[in-house]
C-alpha positions in Angstrom: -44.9 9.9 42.0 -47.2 10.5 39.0 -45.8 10.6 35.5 -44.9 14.0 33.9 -47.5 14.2 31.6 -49.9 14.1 34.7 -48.1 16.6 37.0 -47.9 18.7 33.9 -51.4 19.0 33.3 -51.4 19.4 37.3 -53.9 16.0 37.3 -54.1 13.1 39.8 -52.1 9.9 38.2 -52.9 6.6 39.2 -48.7 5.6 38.7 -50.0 2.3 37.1 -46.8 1.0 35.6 -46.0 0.7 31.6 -48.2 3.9 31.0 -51.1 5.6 33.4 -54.8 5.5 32.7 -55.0 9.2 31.9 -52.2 8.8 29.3 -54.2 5.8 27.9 -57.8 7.1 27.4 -55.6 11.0 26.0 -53.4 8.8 23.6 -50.4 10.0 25.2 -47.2 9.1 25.2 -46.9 8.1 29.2 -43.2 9.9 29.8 -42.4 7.8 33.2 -41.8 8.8 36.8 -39.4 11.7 38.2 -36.7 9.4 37.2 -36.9 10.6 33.8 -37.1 6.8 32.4 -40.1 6.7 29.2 -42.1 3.9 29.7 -42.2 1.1 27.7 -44.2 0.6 24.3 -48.1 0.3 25.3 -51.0 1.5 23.1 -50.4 5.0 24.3 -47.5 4.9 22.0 -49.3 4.4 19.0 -50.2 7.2 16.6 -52.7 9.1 18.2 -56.2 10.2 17.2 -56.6 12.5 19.5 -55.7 16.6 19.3 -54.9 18.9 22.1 -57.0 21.5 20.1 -60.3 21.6 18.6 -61.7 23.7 15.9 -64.5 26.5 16.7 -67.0 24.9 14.6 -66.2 21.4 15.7 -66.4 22.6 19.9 -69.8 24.6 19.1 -71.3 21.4 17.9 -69.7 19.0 20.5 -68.6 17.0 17.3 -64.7 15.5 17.5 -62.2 17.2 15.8 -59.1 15.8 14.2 -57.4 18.9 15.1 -55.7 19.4 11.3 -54.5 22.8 10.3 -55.4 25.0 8.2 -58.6 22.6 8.1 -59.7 20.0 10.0 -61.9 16.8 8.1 -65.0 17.9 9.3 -64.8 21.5 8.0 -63.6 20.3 5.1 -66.4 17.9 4.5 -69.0 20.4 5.3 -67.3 23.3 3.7 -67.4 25.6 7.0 -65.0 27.7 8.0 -62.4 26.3 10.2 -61.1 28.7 12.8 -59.1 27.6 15.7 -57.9 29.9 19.1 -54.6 29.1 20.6 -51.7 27.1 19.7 -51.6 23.6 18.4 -51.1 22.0 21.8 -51.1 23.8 25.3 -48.6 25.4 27.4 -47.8 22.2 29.6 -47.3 20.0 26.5 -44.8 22.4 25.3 -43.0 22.6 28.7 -42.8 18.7 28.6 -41.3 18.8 25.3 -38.7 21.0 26.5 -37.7 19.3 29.7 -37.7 16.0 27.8 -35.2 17.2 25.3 -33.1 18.9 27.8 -33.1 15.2 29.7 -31.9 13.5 26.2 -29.0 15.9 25.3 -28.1 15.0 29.3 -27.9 11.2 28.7 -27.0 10.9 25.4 -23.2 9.8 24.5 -22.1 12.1 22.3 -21.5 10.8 18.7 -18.5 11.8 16.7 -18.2 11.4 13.1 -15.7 9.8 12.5 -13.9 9.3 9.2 -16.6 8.4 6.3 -14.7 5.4 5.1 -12.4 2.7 6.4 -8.7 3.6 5.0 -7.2 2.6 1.7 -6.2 -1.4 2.4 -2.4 0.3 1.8 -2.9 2.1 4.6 -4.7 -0.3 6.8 -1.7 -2.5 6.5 0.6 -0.2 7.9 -1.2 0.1 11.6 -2.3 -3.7 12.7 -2.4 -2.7 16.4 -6.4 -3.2 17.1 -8.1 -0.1 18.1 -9.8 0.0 21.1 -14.0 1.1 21.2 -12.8 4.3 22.7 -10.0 5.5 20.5 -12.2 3.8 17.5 -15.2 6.5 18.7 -12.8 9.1 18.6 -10.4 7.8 16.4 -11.4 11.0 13.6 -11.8 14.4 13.1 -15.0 16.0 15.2 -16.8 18.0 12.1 -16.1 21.1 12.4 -12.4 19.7 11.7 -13.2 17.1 8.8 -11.5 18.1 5.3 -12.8 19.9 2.7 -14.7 17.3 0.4 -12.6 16.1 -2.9 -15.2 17.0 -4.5 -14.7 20.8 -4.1 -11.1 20.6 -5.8 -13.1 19.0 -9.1 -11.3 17.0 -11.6 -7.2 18.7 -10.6 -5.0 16.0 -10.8 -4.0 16.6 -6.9 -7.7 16.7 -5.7 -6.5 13.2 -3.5 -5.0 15.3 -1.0 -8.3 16.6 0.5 -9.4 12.7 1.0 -9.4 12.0 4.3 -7.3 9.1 4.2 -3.7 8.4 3.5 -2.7 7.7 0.1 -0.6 4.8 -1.4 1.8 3.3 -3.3 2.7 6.1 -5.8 1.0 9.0 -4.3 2.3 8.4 -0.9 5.7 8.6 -1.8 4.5 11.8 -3.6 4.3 13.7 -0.1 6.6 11.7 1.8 9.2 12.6 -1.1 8.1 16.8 -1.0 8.3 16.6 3.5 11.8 15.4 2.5 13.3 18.0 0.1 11.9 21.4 1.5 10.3 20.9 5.2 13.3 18.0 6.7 16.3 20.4 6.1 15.4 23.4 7.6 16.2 24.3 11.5 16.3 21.3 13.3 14.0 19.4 11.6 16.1 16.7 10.3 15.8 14.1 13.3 13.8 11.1 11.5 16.6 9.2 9.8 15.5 8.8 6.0 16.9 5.7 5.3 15.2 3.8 8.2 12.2 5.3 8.0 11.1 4.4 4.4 12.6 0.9 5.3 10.2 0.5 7.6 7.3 2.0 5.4 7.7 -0.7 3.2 7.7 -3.3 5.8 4.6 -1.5 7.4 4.0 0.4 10.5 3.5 -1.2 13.4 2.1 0.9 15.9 -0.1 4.2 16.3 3.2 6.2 17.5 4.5 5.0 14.2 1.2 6.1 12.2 0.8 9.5 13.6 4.5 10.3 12.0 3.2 9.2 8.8 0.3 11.0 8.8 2.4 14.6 10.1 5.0 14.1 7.6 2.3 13.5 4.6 0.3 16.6 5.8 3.9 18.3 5.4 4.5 17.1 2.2 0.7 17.9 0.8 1.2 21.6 1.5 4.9 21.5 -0.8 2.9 19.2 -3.6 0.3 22.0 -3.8 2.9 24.5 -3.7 5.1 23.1 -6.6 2.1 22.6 -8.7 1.4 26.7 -8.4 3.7 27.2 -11.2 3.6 30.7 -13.0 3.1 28.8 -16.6 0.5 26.4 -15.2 -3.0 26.7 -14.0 -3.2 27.7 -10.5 -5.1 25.1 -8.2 -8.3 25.6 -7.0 -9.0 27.1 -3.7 -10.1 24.3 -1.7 -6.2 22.8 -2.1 -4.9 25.4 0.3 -6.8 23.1 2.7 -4.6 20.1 1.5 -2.8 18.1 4.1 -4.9 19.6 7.5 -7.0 16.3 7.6 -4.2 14.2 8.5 -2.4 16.7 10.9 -5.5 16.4 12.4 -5.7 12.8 12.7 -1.6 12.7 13.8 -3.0 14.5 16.3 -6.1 12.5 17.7 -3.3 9.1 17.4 -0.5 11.6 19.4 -3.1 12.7 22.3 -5.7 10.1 22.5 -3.2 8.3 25.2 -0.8 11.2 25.5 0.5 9.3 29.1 2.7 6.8 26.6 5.5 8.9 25.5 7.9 7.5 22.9 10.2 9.2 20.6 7.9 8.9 17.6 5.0 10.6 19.7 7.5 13.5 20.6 8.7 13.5 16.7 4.8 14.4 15.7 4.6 16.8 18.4 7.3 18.9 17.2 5.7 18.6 13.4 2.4 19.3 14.7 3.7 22.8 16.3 5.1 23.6 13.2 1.9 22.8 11.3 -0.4 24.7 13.2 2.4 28.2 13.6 2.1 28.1 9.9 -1.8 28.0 9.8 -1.8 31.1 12.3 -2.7 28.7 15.0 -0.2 30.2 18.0 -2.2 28.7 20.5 -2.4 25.5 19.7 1.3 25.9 19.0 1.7 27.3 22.1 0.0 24.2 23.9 1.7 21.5 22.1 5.5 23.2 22.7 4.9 22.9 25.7 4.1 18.8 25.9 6.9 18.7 23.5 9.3 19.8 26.4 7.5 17.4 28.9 8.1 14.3 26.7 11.9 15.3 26.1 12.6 15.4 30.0 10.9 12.0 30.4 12.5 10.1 27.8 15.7 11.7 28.9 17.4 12.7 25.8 18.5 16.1 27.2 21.8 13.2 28.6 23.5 10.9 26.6 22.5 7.4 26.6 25.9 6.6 27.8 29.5 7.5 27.4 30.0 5.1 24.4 29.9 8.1 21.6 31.1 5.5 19.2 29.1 2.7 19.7 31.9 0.4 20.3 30.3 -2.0 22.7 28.8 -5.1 21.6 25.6 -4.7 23.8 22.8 -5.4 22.0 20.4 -3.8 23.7 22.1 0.0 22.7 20.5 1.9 20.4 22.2 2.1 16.8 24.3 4.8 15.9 21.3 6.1 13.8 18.9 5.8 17.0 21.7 8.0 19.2 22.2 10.5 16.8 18.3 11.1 16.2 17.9 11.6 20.0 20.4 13.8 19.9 18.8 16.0 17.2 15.1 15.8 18.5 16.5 17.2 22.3 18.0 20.0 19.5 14.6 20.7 17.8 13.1 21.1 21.2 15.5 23.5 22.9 14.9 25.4 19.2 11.4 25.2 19.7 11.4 25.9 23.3 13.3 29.3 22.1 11.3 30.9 19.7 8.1 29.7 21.6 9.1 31.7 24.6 10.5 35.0 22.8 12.7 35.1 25.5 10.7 35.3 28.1 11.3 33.4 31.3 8.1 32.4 31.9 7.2 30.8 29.2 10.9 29.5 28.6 11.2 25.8 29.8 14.5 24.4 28.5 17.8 25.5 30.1 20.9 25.5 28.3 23.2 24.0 31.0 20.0 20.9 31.4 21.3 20.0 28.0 24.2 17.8 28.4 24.3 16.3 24.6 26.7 17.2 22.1 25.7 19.0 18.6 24.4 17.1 15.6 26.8 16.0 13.2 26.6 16.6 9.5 24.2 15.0 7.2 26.4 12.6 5.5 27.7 10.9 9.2 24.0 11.1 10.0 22.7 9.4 7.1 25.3 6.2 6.4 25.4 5.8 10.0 28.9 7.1 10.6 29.9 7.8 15.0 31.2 11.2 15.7 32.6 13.1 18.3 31.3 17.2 17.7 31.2 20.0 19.9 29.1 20.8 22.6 26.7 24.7 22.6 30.2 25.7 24.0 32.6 26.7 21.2 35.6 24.5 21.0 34.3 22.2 24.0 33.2 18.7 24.3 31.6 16.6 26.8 33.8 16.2 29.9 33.3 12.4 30.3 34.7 11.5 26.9 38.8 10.0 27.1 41.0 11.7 25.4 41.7 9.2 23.0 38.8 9.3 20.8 38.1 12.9 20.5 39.7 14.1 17.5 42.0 17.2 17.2 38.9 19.0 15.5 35.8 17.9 16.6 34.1 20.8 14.9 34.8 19.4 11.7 32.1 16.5 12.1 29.4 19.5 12.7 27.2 20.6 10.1 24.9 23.4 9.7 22.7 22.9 12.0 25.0 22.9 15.0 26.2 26.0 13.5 22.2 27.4 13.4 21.4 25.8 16.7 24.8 28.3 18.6 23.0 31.2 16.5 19.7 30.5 18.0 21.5 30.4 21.8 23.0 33.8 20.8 19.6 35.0 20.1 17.9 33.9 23.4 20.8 35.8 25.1 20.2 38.7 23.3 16.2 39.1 23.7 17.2 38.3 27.5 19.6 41.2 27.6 17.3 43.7 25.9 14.3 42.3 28.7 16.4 43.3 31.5 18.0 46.2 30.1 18.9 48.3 32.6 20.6 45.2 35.2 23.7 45.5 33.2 26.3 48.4 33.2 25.6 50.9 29.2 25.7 49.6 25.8 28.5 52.0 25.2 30.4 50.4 28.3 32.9 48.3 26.8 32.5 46.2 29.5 29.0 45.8 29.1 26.7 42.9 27.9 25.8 44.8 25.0 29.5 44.4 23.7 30.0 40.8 24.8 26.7 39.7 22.8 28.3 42.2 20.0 31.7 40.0 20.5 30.2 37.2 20.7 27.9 37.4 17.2 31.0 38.3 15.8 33.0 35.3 17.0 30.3 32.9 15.7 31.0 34.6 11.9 34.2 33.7 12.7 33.7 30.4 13.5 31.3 29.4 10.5 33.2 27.2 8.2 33.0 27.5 4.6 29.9 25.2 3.6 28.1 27.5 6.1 29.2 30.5 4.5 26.5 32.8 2.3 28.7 32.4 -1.2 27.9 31.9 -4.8 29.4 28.4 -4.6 27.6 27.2 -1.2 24.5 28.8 -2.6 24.8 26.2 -5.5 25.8 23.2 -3.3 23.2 23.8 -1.3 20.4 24.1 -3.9 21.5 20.5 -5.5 21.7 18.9 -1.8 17.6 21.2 -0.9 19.2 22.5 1.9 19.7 26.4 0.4 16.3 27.3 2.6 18.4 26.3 5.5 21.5 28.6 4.6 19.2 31.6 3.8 17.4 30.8 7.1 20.6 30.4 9.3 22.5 34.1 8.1 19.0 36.0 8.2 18.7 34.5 11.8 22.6 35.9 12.3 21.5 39.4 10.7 18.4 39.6 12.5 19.9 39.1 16.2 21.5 42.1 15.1 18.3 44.0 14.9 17.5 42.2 18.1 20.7 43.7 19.9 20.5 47.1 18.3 16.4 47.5 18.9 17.6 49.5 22.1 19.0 52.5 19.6 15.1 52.6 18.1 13.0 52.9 20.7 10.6 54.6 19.8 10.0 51.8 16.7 10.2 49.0 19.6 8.3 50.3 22.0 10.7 49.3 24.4 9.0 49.7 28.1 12.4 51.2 29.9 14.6 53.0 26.8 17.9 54.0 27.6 18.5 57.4 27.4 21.8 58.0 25.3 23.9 61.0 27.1 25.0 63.3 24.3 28.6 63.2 24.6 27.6 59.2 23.2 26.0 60.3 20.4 28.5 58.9 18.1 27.6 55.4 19.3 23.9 56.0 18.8 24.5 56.9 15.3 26.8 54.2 14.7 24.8 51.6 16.0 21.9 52.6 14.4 23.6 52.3 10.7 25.0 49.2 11.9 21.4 48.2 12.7 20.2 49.4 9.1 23.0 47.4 7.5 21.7 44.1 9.1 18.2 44.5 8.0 19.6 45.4 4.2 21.3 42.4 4.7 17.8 40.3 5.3 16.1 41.9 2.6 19.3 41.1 0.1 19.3 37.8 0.7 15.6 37.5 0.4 15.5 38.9 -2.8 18.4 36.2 -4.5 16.4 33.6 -2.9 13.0 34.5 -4.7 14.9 33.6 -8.0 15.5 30.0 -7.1 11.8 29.6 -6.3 9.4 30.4 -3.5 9.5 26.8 -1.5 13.2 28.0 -0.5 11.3 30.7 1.8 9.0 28.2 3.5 10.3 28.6 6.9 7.9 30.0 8.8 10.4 32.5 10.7 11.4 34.1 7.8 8.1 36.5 7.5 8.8 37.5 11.1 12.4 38.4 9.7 11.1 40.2 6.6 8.6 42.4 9.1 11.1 43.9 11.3 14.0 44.4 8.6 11.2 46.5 6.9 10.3 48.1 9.5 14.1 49.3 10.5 14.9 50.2 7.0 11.9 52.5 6.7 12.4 54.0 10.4 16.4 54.3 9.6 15.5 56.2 6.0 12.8 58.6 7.9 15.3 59.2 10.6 17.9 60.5 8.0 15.5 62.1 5.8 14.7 64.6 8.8 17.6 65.2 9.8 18.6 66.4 6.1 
């Protein structure tokens, strides 16, 4: 086979190896055989002399031409006018250099630009594992993901949170601190056990799992920091500080899927972050994605059971996890049936957690959790526990070891019922039944008021204790979440606001129960909007849940629709 500069100017090749002859005497580079190889360094490779095109001038006097545009030497030397036809270089030249670039972006290992500079010696000491040449090649952001440069946030004392490393000493604590106080409270969220974990960031991390955490939780905490330095009296932060914080989800989430096949509970912790990060940057798909490996890694490392009947931890066995460990399983397999809820909006396809696979009981309150104290709670059941435990040790109110998010986690299963109920509508016997689902879920909403103790209820004095313990986002979250399954339940008295696919047609003799439910539906979303408004006085990181807006939308939406509805019927 001939070399492709030959066949392409469709010329015998002699196939002399290290560059043909015809190449040679053309100064040409000599591009190898069919196997695409170039040939090695000859003298055909040096700078060439020679052009593809002459001048007019320069042919007509069967003089060389150095083939320079606008004007070759020799024009310019004898001051003619230098006039060429045709391109620069033929057709088959330009083929060639089309094929041959085609054949590089083939064989050519991609390159990804990684971060620009090693990280911050801080840092560095926190991950010692070695990385290996793969995970180090990918080991960053690709760029159309890197951060927005320091630079563009100028001299703003916060401009450190668009470097693409982690921050230390001082600063870390900064965001580490702000994840704390307004993102670890809310829902289920509160499943990494403070005290241990800044123990062990100050003895270093020891592992990747360990690292990704960090680096979800800091791009947490950068988002708050920006937030609280948006004050009304202060000057507002530049632009580019909204991007604050999405370099390092990014890079918890290289470390979290760059060996995805390891599952450990700190992998599964970032996961559940991560699908938080990316619902509040309007990202639902990768949200989607990641709620759904979330799920995956919950069944593997088994948390959905207990890790045995000893509730207490009073064995000596050493090789038991501590009462802390337990108690954080517990509350992760929480945060994913949470997150498995709203992620599926009820519907079964996309739902993958059942409620009778869950055979854990509810989280205990904050202060058992965090000075290590062994409880006994409920189970999703009201006034059950687990079936295994003696008698003995279960106290004569287990309920009173719960705290709020139990209580939020039995509104949440409500809710999934609910969105079921209105799906299937018409499998169950009419809302006006009293028989019926629709008055069971009704019941049932109502027993859970019941049940709420009184640090769970929506009062002037547990609004207060709440704001001094940074968990009043959680209470506003938890009663707009009871007063919006309302507006859930009642939807089926609106639809023509819900667009509900199979609307029930209510029989006129049931009018009355059409018009009740409907104010009862009105009263809900007042409710939401009520409590909305209190809240925006104690500042606007108590509405950082990302549900809430969803809330907001639809309790608009019914107040308008319930106000129109009366106005034409005056």
């Amino acid at each position: 086979m001939g070399c492709r500069v030959c066949r392409a100017r469709k010329v015998k090749c002699d196939g002399r190896p290290n560059g043909c002859r015809n190449c040679e005497r053309l100064q040409l580079d000599c591009l190898g055989s069919a196997a695409g190889l170039p040939a090695p360094m000859t003298a055909a490779s040096l700078p060439k002399i020679r052009t593809y095109r002459s001048c007019q001038s320069c042919r007509l006097s069967k003089t060389k031409c150095n083939g320079k545009r606008p004007q070759c030497a020799r024009c310019a030397a004898k001051r003619l006018d230098c006039v060429y036809h045709g391109d620069s270089a033929p057709r088959w030249a330009h083929h060639l250099s089309k094929a041959s670039a085609r054949q590089q972006e083939a064989l050519a290992v991609p390159t990804l630009h990684l971060m620009p500079s090693p990280p911050e010696p801080a840092v560095a000491a926190l991950v010692v594992s070695p990385p290996t040449p793969v995970v180090d090649a990918l080991a960053h952001p690709v760029e159309s993901h890197l951060p927005v440069d320091a630079s563009a946030a100028g001299s703003h004392s916060l401009a450190w949170l668009l470097s693409p490393n982690l921050p230390s000493g001082r600063n870390l604590g900064r965001v580490v601190e702000q994840y704390f106080a307004n993102l670890h409270p809310l829902r289920c969220f509160a499943f990494v056990h403070k005290p241990s974990f800044m123990s062990q960031l100050d003895k270093g991390l020891t592992s990747d799992d360990e690292s990704a955490l960090l680096h979800v939780i800091c791009a947490h905490g950068a988002k708050f920091l920006v937030l609280a330095s948006a004050q009304p009296d202060a000057t507002p932060p530049p632009p580019a500080l909204h991007a604050a914080g999405n370099q390092w989800a990014k890079r918890a989430e290289f470390l979290m899927l760059a060996n995805f096949g390891r599952i450990s509970v700190q992998r599964l912790m970032t996961a559940i972050l991560l699908h938080d990060f990316h619902f509040r940057l309007g990202e639902y798909g990768q949200a989607l994605m990641i709620s759904g490996l979330a799920v995956r890694m919950a069944h593997a490392l088994k948390i959905n059971v207990e890790y045995n009947s000893d509730i207490l931890c009073a064995s000596d066995d050493a090789n038991a996890p501590s009462v802390a460990s337990r108690e954080s399983r517990r509350r992760l397999m929480w945060a994913c049936y949470v997150l498995d809820a709203w992620a599926g909006s009820g519907i079964d396809q996309l739902t993958l957690l059942r409620e009778g696979d869950i055979k854990i009981q509810l989280p205990c309150n904050e202060r058992n959790f965090g000075l290590r104290i062994p409880s006994v709670t409920e189970t999703l059941g009201v006034g059950h526990v687990l079936q295994f435990l003696p008698p003995a040790i279960v106290p004569r109110r287990p309920a009173a070891n719960m705290g709020i998010m139990a209580y939020y986690i039995r509104v949440v299963a409500l809710w999934k019922r609910i969105v079921r109920y209105v799906n299937h509508l018409h499998a169950s016997p009419p809302p006006w039944q009293p028989d019926s689902h629709f008055a069971a879920l009704d019941a049932d909403l109502h027993l859970w008021r019941r049940e709420l103790p009184d640090f769970v209820e929506y009062s002037t004095e547990t609004i207060y204790a709440r704001l001094d313990s940074n968990q009043l986002g959680t209470l506003l979250l938890i009663h707009c979440t009871y007063h919006h399954n309302y507006l859930e339940l009642y939807k089926i008295t609106m639809p023509s606001l819900f667009k509900l696919p199979k609307p029930y047609d209510f029989p006129s003799d049931h009018y009355d129960f059409l018009k009740a439910a409907q104010a009862n539906c009105y009263y809900h979303a007042h409710q939401i909007a009520d409590i909305l408004v209190e809240a925006v006085e104690y500042g606007p990181r108590l509405l950082s849940d990302s549900l809430l807006p969803f809330f907001v939308y639809d309790s608009s939406r019914v107040m308008l629709y319930y106000v129109a509805l009366a106005f034409c019927a005056s």
